[in-house]
NUPATI-876423 format. One record per residue (C-alpha): residue number from 1; residue in three letters; x, y, z. Coordinates in pm, 1 decimal. Layout:
! residues N
<NUM, 'ALA', <X, Y, Z>> ...
//
This chain:
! residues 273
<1, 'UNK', <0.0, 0.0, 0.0>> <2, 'UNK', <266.9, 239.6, 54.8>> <3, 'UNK', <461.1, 180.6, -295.6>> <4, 'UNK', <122.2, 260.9, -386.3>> <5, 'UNK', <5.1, 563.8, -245.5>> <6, 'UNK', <391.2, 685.5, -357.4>> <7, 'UNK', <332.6, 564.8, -713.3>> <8, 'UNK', <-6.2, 679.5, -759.0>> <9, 'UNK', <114.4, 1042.2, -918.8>> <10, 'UNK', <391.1, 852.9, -1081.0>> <11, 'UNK', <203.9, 595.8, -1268.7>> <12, 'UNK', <-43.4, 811.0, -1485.2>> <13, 'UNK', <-187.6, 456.2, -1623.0>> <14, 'UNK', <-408.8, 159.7, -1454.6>> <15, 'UNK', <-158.7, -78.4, -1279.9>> <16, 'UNK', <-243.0, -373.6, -1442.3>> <17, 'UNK', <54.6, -559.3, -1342.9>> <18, 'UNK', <283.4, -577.9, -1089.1>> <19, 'UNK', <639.0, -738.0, -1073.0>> <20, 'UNK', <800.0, -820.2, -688.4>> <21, 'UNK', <1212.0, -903.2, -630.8>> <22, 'UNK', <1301.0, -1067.5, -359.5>> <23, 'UNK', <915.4, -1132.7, -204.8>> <24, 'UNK', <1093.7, -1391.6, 48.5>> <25, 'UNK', <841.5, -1604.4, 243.3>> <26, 'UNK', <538.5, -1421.1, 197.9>> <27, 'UNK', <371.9, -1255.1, -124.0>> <28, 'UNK', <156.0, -1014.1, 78.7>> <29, 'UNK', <311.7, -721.7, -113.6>> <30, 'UNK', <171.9, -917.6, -436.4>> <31, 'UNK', <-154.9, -1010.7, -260.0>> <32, 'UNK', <-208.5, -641.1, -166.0>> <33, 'UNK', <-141.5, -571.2, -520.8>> <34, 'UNK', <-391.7, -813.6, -679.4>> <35, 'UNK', <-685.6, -687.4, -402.5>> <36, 'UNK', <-644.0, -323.1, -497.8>> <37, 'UNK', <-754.9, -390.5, -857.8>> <38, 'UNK', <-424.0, -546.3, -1070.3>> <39, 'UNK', <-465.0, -830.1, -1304.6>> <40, 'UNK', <-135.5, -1047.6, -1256.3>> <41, 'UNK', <134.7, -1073.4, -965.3>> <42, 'UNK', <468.8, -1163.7, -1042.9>> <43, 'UNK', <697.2, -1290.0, -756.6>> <44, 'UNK', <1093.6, -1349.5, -867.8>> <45, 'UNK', <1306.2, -1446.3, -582.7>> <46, 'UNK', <1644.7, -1567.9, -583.0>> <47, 'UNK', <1640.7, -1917.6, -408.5>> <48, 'UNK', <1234.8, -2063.4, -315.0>> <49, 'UNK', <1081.1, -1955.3, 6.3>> <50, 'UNK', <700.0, -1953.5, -26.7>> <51, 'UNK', <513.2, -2092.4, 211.5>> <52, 'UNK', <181.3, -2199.9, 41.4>> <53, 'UNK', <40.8, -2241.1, 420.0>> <54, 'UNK', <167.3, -1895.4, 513.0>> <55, 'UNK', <45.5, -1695.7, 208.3>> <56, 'UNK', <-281.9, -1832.2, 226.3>> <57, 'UNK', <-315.2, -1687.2, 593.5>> <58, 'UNK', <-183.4, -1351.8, 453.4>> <59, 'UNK', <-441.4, -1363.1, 210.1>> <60, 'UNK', <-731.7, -1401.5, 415.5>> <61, 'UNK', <-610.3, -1133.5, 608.4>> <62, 'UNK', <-577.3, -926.3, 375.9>> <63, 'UNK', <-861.5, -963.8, 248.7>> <64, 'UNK', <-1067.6, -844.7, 537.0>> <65, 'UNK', <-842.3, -558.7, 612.3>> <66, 'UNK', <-936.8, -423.0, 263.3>> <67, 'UNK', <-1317.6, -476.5, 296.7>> <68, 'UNK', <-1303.4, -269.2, 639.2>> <69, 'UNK', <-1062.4, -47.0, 449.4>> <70, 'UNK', <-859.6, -38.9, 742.2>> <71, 'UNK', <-548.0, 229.5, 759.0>> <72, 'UNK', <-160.7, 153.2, 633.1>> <73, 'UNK', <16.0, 82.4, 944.2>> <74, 'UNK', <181.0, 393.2, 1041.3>> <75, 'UNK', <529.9, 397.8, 1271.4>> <76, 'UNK', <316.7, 309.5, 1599.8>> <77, 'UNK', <283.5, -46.3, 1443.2>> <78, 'UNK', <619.1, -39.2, 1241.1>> <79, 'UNK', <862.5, 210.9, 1364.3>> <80, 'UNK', <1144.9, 138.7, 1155.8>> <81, 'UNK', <937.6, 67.7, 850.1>> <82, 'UNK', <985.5, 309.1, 518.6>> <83, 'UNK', <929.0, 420.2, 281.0>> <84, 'UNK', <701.0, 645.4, 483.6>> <85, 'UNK', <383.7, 847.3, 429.7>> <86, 'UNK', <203.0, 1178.4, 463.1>> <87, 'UNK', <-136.9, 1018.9, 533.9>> <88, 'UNK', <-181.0, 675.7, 632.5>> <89, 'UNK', <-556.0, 659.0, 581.2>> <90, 'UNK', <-675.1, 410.2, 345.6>> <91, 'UNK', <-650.4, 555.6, -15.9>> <92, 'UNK', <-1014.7, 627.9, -96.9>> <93, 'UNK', <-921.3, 833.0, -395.5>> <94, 'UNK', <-759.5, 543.1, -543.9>> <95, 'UNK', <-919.5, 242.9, -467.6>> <96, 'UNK', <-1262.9, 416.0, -468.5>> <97, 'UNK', <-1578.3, 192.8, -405.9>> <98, 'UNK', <-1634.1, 125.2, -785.9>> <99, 'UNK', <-1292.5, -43.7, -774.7>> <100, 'UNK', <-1316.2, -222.8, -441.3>> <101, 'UNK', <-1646.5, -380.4, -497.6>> <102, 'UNK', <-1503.7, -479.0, -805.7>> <103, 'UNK', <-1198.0, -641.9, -667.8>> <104, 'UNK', <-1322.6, -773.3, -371.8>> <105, 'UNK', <-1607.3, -969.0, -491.6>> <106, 'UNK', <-1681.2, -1318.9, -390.8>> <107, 'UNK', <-1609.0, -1469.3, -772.4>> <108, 'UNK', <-1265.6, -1262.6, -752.7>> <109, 'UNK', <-1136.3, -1291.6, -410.8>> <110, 'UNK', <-1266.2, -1686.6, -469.3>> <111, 'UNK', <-1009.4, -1699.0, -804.2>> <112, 'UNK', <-773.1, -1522.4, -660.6>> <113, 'UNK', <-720.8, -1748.7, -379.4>> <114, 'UNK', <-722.6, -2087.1, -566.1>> <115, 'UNK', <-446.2, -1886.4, -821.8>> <116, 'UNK', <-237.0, -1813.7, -453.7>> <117, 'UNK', <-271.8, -2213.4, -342.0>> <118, 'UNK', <-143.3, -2327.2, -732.4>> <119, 'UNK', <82.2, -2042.4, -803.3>> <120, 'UNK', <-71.1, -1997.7, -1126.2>> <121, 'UNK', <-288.1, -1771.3, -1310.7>> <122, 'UNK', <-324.7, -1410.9, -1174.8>> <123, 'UNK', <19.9, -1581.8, -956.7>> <124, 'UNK', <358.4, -1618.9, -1077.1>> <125, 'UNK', <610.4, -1746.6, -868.4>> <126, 'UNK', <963.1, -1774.5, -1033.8>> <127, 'UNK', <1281.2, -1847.3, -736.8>> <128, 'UNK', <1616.1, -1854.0, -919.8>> <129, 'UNK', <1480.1, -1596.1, -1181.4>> <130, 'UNK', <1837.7, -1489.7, -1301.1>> <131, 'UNK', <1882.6, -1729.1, -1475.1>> <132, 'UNK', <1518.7, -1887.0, -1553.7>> <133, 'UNK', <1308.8, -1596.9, -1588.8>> <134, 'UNK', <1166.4, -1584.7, -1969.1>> <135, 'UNK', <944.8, -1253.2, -1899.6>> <136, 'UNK', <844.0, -1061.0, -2202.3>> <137, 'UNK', <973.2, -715.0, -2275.4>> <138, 'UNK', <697.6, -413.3, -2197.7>> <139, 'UNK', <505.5, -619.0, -2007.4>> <140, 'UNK', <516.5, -474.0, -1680.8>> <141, 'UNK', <334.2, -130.0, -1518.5>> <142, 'UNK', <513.3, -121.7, -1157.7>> <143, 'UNK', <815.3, -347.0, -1034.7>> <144, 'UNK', <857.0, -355.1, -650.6>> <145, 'UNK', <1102.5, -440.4, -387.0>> <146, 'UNK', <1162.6, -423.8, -9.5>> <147, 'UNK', <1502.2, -453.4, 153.8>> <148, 'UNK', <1619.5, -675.5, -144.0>> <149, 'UNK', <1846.2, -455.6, -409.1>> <150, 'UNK', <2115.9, -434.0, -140.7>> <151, 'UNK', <2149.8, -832.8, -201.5>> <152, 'UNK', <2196.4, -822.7, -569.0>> <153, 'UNK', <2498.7, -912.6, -714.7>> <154, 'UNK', <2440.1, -802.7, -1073.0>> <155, 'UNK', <2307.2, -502.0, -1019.3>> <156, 'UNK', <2377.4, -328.7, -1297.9>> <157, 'UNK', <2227.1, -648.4, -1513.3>> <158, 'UNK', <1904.7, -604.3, -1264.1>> <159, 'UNK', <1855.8, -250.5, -1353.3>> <160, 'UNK', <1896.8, -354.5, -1704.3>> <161, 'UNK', <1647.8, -648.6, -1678.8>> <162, 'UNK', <1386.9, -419.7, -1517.6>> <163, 'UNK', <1423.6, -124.7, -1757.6>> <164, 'UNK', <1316.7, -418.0, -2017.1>> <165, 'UNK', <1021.9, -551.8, -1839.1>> <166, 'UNK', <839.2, -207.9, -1803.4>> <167, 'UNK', <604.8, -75.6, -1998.8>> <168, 'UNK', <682.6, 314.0, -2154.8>> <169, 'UNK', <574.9, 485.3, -1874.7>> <170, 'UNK', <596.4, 242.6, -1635.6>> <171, 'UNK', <765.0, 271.8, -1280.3>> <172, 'UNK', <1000.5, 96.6, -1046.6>> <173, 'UNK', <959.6, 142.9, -671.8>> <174, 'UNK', <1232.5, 24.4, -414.8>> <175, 'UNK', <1301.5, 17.4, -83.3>> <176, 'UNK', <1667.5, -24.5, -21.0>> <177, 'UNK', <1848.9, -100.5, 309.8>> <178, 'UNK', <2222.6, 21.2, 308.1>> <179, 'UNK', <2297.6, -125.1, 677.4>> <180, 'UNK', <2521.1, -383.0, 807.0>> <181, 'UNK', <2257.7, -666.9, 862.4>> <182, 'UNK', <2360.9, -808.8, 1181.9>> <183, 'UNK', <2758.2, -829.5, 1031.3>> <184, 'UNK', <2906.0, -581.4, 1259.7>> <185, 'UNK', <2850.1, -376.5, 1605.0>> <186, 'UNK', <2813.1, -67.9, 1405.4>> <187, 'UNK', <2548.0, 4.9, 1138.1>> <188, 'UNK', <2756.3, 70.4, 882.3>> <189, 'UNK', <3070.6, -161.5, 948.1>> <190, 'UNK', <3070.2, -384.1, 680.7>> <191, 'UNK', <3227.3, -129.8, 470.6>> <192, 'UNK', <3531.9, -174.6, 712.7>> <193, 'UNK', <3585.0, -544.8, 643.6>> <194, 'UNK', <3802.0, -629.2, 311.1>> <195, 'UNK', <3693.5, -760.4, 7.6>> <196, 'UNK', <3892.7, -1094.4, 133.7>> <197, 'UNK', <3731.6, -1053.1, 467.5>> <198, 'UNK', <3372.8, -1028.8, 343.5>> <199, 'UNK', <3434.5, -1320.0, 94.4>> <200, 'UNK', <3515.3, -1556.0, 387.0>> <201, 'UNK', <3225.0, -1432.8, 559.1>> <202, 'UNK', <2977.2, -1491.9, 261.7>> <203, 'UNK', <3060.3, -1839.4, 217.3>> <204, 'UNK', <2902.0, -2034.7, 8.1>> <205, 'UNK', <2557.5, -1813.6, 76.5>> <206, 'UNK', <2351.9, -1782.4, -226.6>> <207, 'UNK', <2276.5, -1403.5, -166.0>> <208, 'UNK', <2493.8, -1103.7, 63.1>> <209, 'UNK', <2516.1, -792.5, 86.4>> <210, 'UNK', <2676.5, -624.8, -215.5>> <211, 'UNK', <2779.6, -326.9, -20.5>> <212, 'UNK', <2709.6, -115.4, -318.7>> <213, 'UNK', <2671.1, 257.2, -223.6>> <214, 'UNK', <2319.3, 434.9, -269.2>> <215, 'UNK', <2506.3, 643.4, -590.1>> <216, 'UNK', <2590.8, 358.5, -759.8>> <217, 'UNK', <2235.5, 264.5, -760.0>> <218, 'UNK', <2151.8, 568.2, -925.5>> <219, 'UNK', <2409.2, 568.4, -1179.6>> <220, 'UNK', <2305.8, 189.7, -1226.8>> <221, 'UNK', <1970.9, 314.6, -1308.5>> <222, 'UNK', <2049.8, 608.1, -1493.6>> <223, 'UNK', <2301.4, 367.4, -1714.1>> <224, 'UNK', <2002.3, 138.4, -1770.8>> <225, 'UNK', <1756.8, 436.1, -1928.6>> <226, 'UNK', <1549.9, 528.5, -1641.2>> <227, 'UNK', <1431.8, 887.2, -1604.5>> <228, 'UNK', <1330.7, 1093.7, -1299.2>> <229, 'UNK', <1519.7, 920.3, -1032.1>> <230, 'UNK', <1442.9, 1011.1, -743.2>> <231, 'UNK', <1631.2, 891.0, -381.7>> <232, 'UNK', <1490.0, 991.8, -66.3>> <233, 'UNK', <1767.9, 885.4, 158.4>> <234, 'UNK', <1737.3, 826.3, 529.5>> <235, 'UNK', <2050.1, 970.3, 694.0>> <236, 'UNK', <2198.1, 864.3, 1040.8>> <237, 'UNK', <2534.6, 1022.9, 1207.1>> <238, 'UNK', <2606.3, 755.2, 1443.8>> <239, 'UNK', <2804.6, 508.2, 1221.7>> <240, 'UNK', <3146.9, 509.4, 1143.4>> <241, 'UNK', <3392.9, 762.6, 964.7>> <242, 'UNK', <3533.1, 776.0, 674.7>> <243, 'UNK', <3916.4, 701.4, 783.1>> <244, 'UNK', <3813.4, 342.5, 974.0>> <245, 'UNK', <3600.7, 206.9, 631.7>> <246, 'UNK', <3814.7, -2.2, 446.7>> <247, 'UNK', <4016.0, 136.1, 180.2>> <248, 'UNK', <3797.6, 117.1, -110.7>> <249, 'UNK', <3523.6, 259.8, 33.9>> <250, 'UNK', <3717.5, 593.3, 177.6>> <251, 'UNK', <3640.9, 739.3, -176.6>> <252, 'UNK', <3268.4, 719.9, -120.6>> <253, 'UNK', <3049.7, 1056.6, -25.7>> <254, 'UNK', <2992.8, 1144.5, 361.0>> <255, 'UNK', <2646.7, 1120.7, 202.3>> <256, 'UNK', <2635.6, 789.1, 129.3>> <257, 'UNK', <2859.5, 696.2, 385.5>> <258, 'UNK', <2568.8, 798.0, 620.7>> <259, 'UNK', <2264.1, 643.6, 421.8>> <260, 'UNK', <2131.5, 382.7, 620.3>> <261, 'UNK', <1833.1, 330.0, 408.5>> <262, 'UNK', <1687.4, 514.1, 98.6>> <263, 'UNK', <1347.0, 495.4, -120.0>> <264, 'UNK', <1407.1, 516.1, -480.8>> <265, 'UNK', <1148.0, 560.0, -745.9>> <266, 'UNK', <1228.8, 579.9, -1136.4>> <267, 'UNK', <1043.8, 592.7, -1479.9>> <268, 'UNK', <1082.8, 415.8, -1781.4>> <269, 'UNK', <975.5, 702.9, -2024.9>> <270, 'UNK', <757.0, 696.0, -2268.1>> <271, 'UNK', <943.0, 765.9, -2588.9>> <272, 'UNK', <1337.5, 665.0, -2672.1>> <273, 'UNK', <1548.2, 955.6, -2589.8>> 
//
């Protein structure tokens, strides 16, 4: 709900359908997708993780959260949670009660549910989609993620691959989470380990953190043909300097030395530049 109440002046078209990285264990992002009106959820994730059990539960959940049209759970529920919002009331002026009724009728929510328990239909569900994903070009109106880009190895090839999957016009919505992820004391210390260091760590871990800096994002986007970038950066002063970062990252901006988290939203625009 948030990527959509963001999106909503970005995305001058119906959001038809919706593309998720990195969904994890539960598809509720997807699910909340499918009940506010769009016609097909894809989830891509990097190894499997849904839980048919789980999703199901999320579903009916979700369901009757969106026929009481309850609020977006603000920062008393989820205090750390971005991107966040203005107004947390339900989005009326979007999901008005033409489009509601509409979604959330019994035939519908009936469908959609039996799509969630096969993963098929209005459902996609494609783990290791780097290498198996067969999506067609201009096919896509919004492409989502949640704490996921900062585990992508290829990022410049992800950028890339999304660019291709929108429609003209469409949009890509991400939140990204620059911080250590339980890999050092302080917030920001894994850009003091070296690159031998962090390879030991990793292992033989299908997915890290690829300690790429919040401007390299941009440029990746940028490189890849995206227009109006925008990064709304969440800034902390509590991590560490400059000087005690290892030596390849003492190059990098205070600014993104700093960014623990950021919210980036980007266009695909309509015509070839």
């Amino acid at each position: 709900m948030r990527h959509l109440v963001l999106n909503r002046s970005v995305v001058r078209d119906q959001i038809n359908t919706v593309a998720e990285l990195g969904p994890g264990d539960s598809l509720g992002i997807g699910l909340a997708a499918l009940l506010s009106g769009a016609e097909r959820y894809l989830a891509f994730d990097a190894v499997p993780h849904a839980k048919p059990e789980r999703n199901v539960a999320v579903f009916d959940e979700l369901v009757e959260l969106f026929r009481f049209r309850s609020p977006i759970p603000d920062s008393t529920e989820f205090p750390n949670l971005h991107p966040t919002l203005e107004n947390y009331a339900f989005p009326s002026d979007v999901l008005t009660e033409a489009v509601m009724t509409e979604s959330l009728s019994e035939a519908r929510v009936s469908a959609l549910r039996e799509d969630l328990v096969n993963l098929a239909g209005m459902v996609t569900y494609q783990p290791q989609w780097q290498t198996r994903s067969r999506l067609s070009e201009h096919s896509v109106d919004l492409i989502v993620s949640q704490a996921v880009l900062e585990h992508v190895d290829a990022l410049e090839a992800t950028y890339e691959t999304m660019f291709r999957w929108l429609k003209p016009g469409g949009a890509m919505s991400h939140q990204i989470d620059f911080k250590c992820h339980s890999t050092a004391d302080s917030w920001n210390g894994h850009l003091a380990y070296s690159d031998t260091c962090w390879r030991l760590m990793r292992g033989n871990l299908p997915y890290f953190i690829n300690r790429r800096s919040p401007s390299e994002h941009v440029n990746a986007a940028q490189a890849a043909g995206f227009q109006q970038i925008k990064l709304d950066r969440v800034l902390r002063d509590d991590g560490l300097p400059v000087t005690r970062l290892a030596e390849r990252f003492r190059e990098i901006s205070a600014l993104d030395v700093n960014c623990s988290g950021a919210f980036m939203q980007a266009i695909r625009p309509r015509t070839a530049s």
